[in-house]
C-alpha positions, 0 to 999 in steps of 0.5 A: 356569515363568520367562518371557522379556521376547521375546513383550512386546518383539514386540508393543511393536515391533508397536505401534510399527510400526503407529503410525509406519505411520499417521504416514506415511499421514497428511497433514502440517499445512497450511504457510500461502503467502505473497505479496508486494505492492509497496504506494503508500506513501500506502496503507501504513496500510490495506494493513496493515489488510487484510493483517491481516484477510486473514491472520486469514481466511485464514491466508495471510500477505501480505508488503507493501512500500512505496514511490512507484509509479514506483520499483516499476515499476523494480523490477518491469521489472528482475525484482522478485518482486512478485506484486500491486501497488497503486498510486497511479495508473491509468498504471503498471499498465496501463503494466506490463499493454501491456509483459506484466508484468501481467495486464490483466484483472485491473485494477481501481481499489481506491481514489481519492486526496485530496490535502491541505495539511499541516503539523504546527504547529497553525493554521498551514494555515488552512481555505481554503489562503491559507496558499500565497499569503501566502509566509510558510514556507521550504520547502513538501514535494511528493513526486516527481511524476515518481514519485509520482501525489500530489506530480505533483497537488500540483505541478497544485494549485500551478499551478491556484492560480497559485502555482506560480511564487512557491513553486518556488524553496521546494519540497523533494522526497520520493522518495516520499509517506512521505518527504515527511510526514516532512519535514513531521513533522519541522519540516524543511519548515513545509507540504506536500502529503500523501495525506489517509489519511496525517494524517486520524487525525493529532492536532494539526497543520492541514490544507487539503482541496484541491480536487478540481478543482485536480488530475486524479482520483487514480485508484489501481490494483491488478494481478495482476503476472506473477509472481503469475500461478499464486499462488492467495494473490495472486488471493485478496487481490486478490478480498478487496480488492474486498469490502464488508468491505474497501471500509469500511476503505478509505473510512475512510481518506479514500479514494472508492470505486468501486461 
């Protein structure tokens, strides 16, 4: 007796219907979340580093941008989405924390800064810094102090030296750090004052350790920003941050940690 295809084509329906039944009940692939961080720009190596050690952990991706402290805070009080910042000094984020565009609990000092005389010519900065006090360069690189906390300790390291007088008149101004190492790499300034993180794996060039009590303590804090408040990502890398795992990267940058 012949046959119809009709009993076949009900149970592939049947089938098929089951399998879109169970698709539906299942949960759908996890999306990684994301958040943003306003970064000091003499930090920009290692927060690269634990972004990506961060996102490997995690699978949460962090989003950084860079640049000087004083120009974030602008942002962030003109309604900047930032979620964390880490900044190069202690007086923004709490600045940020008193006006209620920060969480104050959150505060904590991720790293402390060293200041360092640079130059990309071989020899030229010698071990003691009488490089400042002989004249013999045209410009010297200092980035704002009014919006980054290292040109503001270079700008102390001039004055506590007696220099700052005689070099005024050569000083070229970075909106922030970053610019003003460019200067430097470039030849478009013969010296400048620079984070130690940026040139400590540098080859070539010179560098002076400046003292540390030719300036005030380069204090770097991170804050939860109000736009982060209810964003367990940026809670979680602000935790990360504090890690021992964390702490090693930081310090082999240059930078002092606090126990």
């Amino acid at each position: 007796m012949k046959t119809t295809g009709f009993p076949l084509n009900c149970r592939a329906l049947g089938f098929a219907a089951a399998a879109l039944a169970l698709l539906t009940v299942l949960p759908a692939p996890a999306r990684a979340a994301s958040t943003s961080i306003a970064v000091a720009a003499n930090f920009t190596v290692p927060a690269k580093r634990l972004a990506a050690a961060f996102a490997q952990k995690t699978g949460d991706n962090v989003v950084l941008s860079f640049g000087s402290s004083g120009q974030f805070v602008t942002e962030i009080t003109q309604g900047a989405p930032y979620e964390v910042f880490l900044s190069a000094d202690a007086v923004r984020p709490e600045k940020l924390a008193a006006i209620g565009l920060a969480s104050k609990s959150s505060l904590f000092t991720y790293a402390v800064g060293k200041l360092v005389l640079y130059s990309a010519k071989p020899g030229y900065v010698d071990a003691a810094g009488k490089v400042l006090a002989s004249g013999k360069f045209a410009h010297i690189a200092i980035a704002d102090p009014k919006a980054a906390p290292y040109g503001a300790a270079g700008i102390e390291a001039l004055k506590a030296l007696g220099l700052y007088d005689t070099v005024m008149s050569k000083i070229v101004t970075g909106k922030s750090i970053a610019q003003t190492y460019e200067f430097i790499a470039t030849g478009n300034a013969e010296l400048g004052f620079v984070a130690l993180s940026q040139v400590i794996n540098a080859k070539g060039g010179s560098q002076w350790l400046v003292p540390a009590a030719d300036y005030q303590p380069i204090v770097q804090d991170a804050v939860l920003l109000k736009a982060g408040d209810n964003d367990p990502v940026a809670k979680a890398f602000l935790a990360y941050i504090k890690s021992p795992e964390a702490l090693a990267v930081i310090r082999s940058y240059g930078y002092a940690t606090k126990p």
